[in-house]
Each structure stands twice: as C-alpha cells, then as structure tokens.
N, C-alpha and C positions, 0 to 999 in steps of 0.2 A: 492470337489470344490477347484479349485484353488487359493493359496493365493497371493495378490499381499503388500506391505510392500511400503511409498512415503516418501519420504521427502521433504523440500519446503524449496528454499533459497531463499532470497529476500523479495521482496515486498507485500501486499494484493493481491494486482490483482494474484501473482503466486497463493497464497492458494486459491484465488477462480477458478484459475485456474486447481490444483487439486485435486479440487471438482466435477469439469465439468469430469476430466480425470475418478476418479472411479465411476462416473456413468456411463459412455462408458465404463469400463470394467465389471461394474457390470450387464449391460443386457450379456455380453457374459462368465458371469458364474464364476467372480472372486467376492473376499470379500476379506473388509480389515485387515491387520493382524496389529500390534502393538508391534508383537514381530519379528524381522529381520532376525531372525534362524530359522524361520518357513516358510518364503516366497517361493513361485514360481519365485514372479516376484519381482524385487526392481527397482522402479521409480526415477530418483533423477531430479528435479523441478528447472531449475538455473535462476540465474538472472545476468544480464552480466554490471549490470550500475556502479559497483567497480570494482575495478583487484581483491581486498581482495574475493570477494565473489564468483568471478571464481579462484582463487587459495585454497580457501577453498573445493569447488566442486571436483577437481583434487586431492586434498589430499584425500578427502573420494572415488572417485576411484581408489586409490590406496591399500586404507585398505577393499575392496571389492575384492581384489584382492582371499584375503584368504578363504572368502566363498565360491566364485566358483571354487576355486580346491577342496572343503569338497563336494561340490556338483556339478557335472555334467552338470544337469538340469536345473542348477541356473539361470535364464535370467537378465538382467542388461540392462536400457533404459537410457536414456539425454534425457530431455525433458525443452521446454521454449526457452529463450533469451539466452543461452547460446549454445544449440543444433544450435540454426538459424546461429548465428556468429561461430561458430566453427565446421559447422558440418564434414567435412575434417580431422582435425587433432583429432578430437575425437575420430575416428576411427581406425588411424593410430599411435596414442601413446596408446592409451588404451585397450588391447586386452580383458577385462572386457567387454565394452561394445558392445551390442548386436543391440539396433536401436536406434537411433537417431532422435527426431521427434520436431520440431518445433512449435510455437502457434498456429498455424493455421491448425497443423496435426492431432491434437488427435483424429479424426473421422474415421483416418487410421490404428489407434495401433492393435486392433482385427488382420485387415489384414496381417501389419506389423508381430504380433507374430505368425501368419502363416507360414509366410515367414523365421522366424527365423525358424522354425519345418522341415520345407524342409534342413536347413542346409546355411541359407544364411543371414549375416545379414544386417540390413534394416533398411532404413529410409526413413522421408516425411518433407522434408524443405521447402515446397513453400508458398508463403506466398500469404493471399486470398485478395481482395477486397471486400467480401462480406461475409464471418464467422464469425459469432457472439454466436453461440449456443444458440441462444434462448429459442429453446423449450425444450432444455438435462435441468433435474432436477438434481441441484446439491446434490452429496452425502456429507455431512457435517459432519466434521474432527477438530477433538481435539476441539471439539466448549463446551462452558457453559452450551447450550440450552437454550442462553437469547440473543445472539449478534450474529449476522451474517454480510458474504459481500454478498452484490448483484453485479455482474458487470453488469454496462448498457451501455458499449460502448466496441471498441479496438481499438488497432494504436494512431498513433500520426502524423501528419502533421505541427508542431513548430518546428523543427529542429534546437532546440540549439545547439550550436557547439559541446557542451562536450557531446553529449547525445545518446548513442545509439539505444534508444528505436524506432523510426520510421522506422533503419534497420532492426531490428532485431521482430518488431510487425506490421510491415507496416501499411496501409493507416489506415485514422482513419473512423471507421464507426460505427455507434448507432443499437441496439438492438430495437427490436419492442415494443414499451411501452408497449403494452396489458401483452407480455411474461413477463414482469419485474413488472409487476402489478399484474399478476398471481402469479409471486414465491413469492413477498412478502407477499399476500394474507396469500399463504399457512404456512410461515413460523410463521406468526402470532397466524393462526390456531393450530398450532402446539406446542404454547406457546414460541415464541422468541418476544423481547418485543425491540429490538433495530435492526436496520438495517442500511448498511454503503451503498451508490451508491458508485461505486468505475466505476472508468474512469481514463485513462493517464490524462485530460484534460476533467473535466465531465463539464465544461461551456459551452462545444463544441459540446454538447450531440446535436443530430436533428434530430426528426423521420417525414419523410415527405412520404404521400404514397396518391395517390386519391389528395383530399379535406381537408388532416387533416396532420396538420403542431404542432409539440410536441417540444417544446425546454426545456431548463435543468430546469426553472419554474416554466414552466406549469408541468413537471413531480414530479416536489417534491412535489407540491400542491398535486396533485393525491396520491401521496404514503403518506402527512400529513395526508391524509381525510380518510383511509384506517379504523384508529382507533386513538381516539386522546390517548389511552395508547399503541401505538408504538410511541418510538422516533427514529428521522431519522437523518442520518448523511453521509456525504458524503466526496469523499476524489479522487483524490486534484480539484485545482482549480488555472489557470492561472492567474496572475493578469492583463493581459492584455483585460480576456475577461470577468473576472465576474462584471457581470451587478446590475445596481442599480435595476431592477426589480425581481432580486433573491434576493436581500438584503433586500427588502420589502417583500416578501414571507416568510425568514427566520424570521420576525419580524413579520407577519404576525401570524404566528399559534406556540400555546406555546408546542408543541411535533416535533418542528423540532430544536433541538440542539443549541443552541446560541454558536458555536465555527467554524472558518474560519481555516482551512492551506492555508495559503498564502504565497509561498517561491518565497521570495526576490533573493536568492543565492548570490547577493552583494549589497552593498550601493553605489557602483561608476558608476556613468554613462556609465565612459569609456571600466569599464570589463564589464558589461550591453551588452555594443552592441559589444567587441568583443564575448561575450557571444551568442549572436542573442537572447536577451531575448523580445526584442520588443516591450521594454515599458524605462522608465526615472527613478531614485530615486523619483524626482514631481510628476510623477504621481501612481508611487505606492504609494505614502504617501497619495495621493488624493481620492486612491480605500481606503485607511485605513481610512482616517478623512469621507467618505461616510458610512463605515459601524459602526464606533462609531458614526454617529448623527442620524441611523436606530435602532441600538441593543447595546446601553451601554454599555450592560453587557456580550456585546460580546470577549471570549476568542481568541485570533490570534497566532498561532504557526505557523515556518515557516523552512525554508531550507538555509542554507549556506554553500557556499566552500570555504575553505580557499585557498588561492595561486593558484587562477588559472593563466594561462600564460600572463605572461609581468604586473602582478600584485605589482603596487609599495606599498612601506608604507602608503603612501597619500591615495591608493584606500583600501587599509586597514581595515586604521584609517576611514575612511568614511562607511565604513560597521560596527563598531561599534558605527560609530554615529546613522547610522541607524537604529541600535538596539536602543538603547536607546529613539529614538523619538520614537517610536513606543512602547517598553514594553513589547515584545513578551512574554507568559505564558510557554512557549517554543520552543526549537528549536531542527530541527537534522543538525550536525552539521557535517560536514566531509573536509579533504584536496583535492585537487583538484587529482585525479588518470586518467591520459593520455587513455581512451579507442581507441582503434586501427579502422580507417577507419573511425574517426569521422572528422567533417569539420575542428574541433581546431587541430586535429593530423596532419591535413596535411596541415595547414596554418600558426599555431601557434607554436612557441618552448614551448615545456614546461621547461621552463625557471627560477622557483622558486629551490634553493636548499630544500631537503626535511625536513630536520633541520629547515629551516626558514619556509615551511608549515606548519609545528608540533607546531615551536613557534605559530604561530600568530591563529592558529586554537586553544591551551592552552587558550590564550587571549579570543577568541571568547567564549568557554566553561566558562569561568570563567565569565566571565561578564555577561553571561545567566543564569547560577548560581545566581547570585546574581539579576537579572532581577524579575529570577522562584519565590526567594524566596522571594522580595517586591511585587509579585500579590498573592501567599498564602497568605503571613501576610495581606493583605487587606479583605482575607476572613474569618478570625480567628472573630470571632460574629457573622456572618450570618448563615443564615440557608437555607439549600439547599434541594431541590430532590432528591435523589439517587436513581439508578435504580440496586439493589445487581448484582454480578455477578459472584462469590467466597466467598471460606474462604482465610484468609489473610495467605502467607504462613509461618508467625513468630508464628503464632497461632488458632488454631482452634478455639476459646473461641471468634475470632475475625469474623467479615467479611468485602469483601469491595465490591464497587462501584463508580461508575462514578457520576459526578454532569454535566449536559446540556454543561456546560464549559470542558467537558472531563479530569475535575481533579480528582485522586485517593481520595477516602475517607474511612480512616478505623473506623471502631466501633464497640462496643458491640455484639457479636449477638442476646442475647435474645430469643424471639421467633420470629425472621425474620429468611423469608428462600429464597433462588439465587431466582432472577428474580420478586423477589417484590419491590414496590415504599417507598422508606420511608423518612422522613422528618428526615433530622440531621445536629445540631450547629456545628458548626465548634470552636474547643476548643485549637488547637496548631496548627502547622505544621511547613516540611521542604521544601525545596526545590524543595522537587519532589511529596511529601504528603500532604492532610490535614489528622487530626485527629477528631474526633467529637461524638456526643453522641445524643441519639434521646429527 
C-alpha cells in the first residue's frame, strides 16, 4: 500500500481540508504515514492569506528537495490557496514538485497521480461553483478523539480588500445539512464530544433545495439537539451578518459553547471601509452590546491588523480603544502583509514603514495581554465544565481542557480520563491559562 505523508499550513478549514483529501486517497489504496522517510507521496496543504505562510511553504520545498534525489519515486503535491494563486510559478521555480491541485481539485489527485506515472506533471486549478464534498467522509488527523472540524460551507463572496480568500476559494456555497448532520452524527458515535462548524463566513451558511430553506440557526439548533453531551462550536463569523436570532439560539441551549470570534480587524471607521469590511466601529459595538445582553457570560475573541495602508496614529489609537470597550478574552493579532492581486494591492500603497507596524502591532499585543489577563483573573473562584482533551505537556501528572468560554484549564488528573466532563474551580491563572482543581 502506498504511503502518503500531509502537512497543513494555515487555517482550520485547510486541516479539514486534509481530511477530505486522505479520504480521496484512501479509497484509491493510500494510508497515512507520520513518518516522512517513508512516503510515497508528500502533500503540502498552503494557505496564501500571509506572505510568512507562503514563504514558509517555499522554504520547506526547498528542504524536500533532498528527499527526492534519495528517492526517484518520491511524488511531491501543492495543494490549497497557495497551489490556486501560484499555480504557474510553483511549477517553474520548484522542480520538486509534481501536481499542483487547488480547493476545488482534490476529486482529481487519483487522476492527477496517474498522470504523473505516465511522466507528466499535473495539475487541477479550476475553481467550482458548486464543490462542497459532502458526502467524502473525512479521514481525521492528529485529532484527540474528543474535537473535531466539520466544514459546512466554501468560498467567500465579502471581498475585503486585503483578502485573498474569494480568489483563491471562489464563490461561497453551503453543504447540504443532511450530510453535515450525518458526519456529526457519526463522529459522536464514535466518541468525539465537541465539534467546530467551520465556514469562511459560517453566518452566510444557506441550504435551500425544494421547500426547505436551512440557515446557520436553524443548523446549529439541529447539531445542539444531536446530544446535549456534544458541545458545539463554530468558527468564524462576520459581524456584519451575525444575527440576533443566532445569538438567541446560542443562549438557547446550554451544549452550544458560550464563546463568539468576532474580528474587528480595526477600530477606525476610516480603515473599515478602506478595508470593505462593511459595517462601522457603532455598529460592531452594537453586535457586541446584543450578544452581552443574550449570553453574559459570553467569551469574544477577535482579529486585528496592524498598519494596514494609509493607517494613521489616530486610527490606531482608536483600535485600542476599541479593544478596550469591548475586553476581548483574546485576539490573533498580525501586521498588515500586502497579498498580490488583492483589491488594496492595486488601489492602496502599502504605505506603513515595517518598523512602525511592528511597533504599533507590540502595542496591540501588549494591551491584549493585559486585556487576557483581567478576564482570567475574573475567573479565578468560579467553577466551570471542562471537557478534558490531553495531558498537559509540562506534565503528565496534569491534564487539560477547555471551559464553554474556550479557556485552557489545567488540573490534577486523578482518575479523569480525555474526553470526560468535569467540574473544576478555578484557583490561579495567566494570561493565557487558568489553573484549577476539581
């Protein structure tokens, strides 16, 4: 049997992406290997939305170089948002690799590695209006056996100026509830006790076929009612479209997660709409004061760039304000990185020195820091659910898990074992930790 060897850079959506991918190769008689000296085939899974994370990709083709002169046979793929936008010069700088297949290809790779057999190498860039992989059961990778993703949609139709995703993933279109209702079923079955809907934009979810009209809602409810010991969790969500009738659902039923990502990416109006984010600082504060008077004790992490183009102090200093009204429990935080044939690359100068996005993203960091570490210390005497998911890795004597609010909590192990519910105080924490005891 042939071995295939993936790696995955980027986002969720790519690892469930190559989950979908080794099940298309595992009906044609591949299995996964974990040791990369061993492979037939090595996958590399990119994601194109940094420059770091495509010059990362290119580095490790380059140290792939040495494998396939040790081996002949060695086959070498691009696969993702990096293959879609690059798939040209992948070809012609990398003599490593061998096909080149886009999001919307992997139904083609069997073929594709045919086509490399003949002596030819190969690729499938085109991007679908209607691929969703519904009914391919994903093969599931470096997982706990307690948390999984489900993707329930693809593409992107918001076209932020900085963003390459609706190039490179095209149109956005929703999975058929039934199928997304089946996997979680099974994974349930199976003993995983948490599931993530993952969507570019999962507000934007909409399965309409006949008479039966399903939006992102009415889907969660369905996947809440499944078992009230699965918790559900979903990731991301625009704030231009999440509805007060989700935020009443998510209040609704006490196994669907009480934690929102909701990314801001600024506090200033003005980088806002050079941004095309399509909403105000007002009115994202408005989605935020709707979902603390639904879910209290609702957790909000979110996204910012620092310096993106023509970004002065003033809009700044106003994204730290924005932090601060708000309180985020966390954020991911990055500097503004130019992607090539985006609407801001050919409108906008990127215009920030990189020194001064480094400073003011420091800023941003710092002050989330100190944000993360007044919502832990608010939880230091409470006592929470936990759903185990490991052992800690300072020590095996420990283990951790998640609390609804998606905060790390380490404890005692005892006699708990991964994938059980347990009640535990919260007794210290940092920044990025609580600590606690049953």
């Amino acid at each position: 049997m042939n071995k295939v060897f993936i790696e995955t850079y980027g986002c969720q959506m790519n690892q469930a992406d190559s989950e979908v991918v080794l099940s298309i190769l595992g009906n044609q008689g591949y299995e996964l290997t974990m040791d990369i000296n061993q492979s037939d085939l090595i996958l590399i899974n990119t994601c194109s939305i940094r420059d770091n994370a495509e010059q990362r990709v290119k580095s490790r083709l380059m140290e792939l170089e040495a494998l396939k002169r040790k081996n002949s046979n060695l086959r070498v793929g691009v696969l993702g948002c990096m293959a879609e936008r690059l798939k040209e010069e992948l070809f012609e700088k990398n003599k490593v690799v061998d096909l080149v297949v886009g999001p919307d290809g992997y139904r083609d790779i069997p073929l594709l590695l045919n086509e490399y057999n003949k002596g030819q190498r190969a690729f499938s860039v085109m991007l679908s209006d209607e691929e969703t992989y519904s009914e391919i059961k994903p093969v599931r990778i470096g997982t706990n056996g307690v948390s999984a993703f489900v993707s329930i949609m693809r593409g992107c139709e918001n076209f932020c100026s900085y963003c390459v995703v609706p190039y490179t993933r095209g149109k956005e279109r929703s999975r058929d509830f039934e199928s997304i209702l089946n996997e979680v079923k099974d994974l349930f079955d199976r003993g995983y006790r948490e599931v993530t809907l993952l969507g570019q934009n999962v507000n934007s979810y909409l399965y309409e076929k006949d008479d039966i009209k399903v939006d992102f809602s009415d889907l969660m409810e369905m996947v809440a009612l499944i078992s009230p010991l699965l918790r559900v969790r979903f990731s991301t969500s625009h704030p231009k479209d999440i509805s007060e009738k989700l935020i009443k659902v998510i209040s609704k039923y006490l196994n669907i997660c009480k934690y929102i990502h909701l990314p801001v990416q600024s506090g200033s109006a003005v980088v806002l709409k050079r941004m095309n984010r399509k909403y105000t600082p007002e009115e994202y504060l408005k989605k935020i004061e709707m979902i603390r008077n639904y879910i209290p004790d609702c957790a909000i992490s979110t996204d910012i760039i620092a310096g993106f183009c023509g970004e002065s102090i003033e809009d700044h200093n106003q994204t730290l304000s924005i932090m601060r009204q708000v309180g985020y429990d966390y954020a991911f935080m990055f500097y503004y990185s130019e992607r090539p044939n985006t609407l801001a690359a050919k409108k906008y100068p990127d215009d920030i020195p990189l020194e001064e996005k480094k400073k003011r993203l420091d800023q941003i960091i710092t002050l989330q820091n100190e944000l993360s570490y007044i919502s832990n210390s608010n939880d230091v005497g409470k006592e929470f659910e936990v759903l185990i998911e490991g052992e800690s890795k300072r020590s095996k004597e420990k283990l951790f898990g998640r609390t609804s609010q998606n905060k790390v909590v380490i404890f005692d192990r005892e006699d708990n074992k991964i994938g059980d519910y347990v009640r535990v105080k919260i007794t210290s924490c940092t920044s990025a930790t609580l600590m606690g005891k049953k």
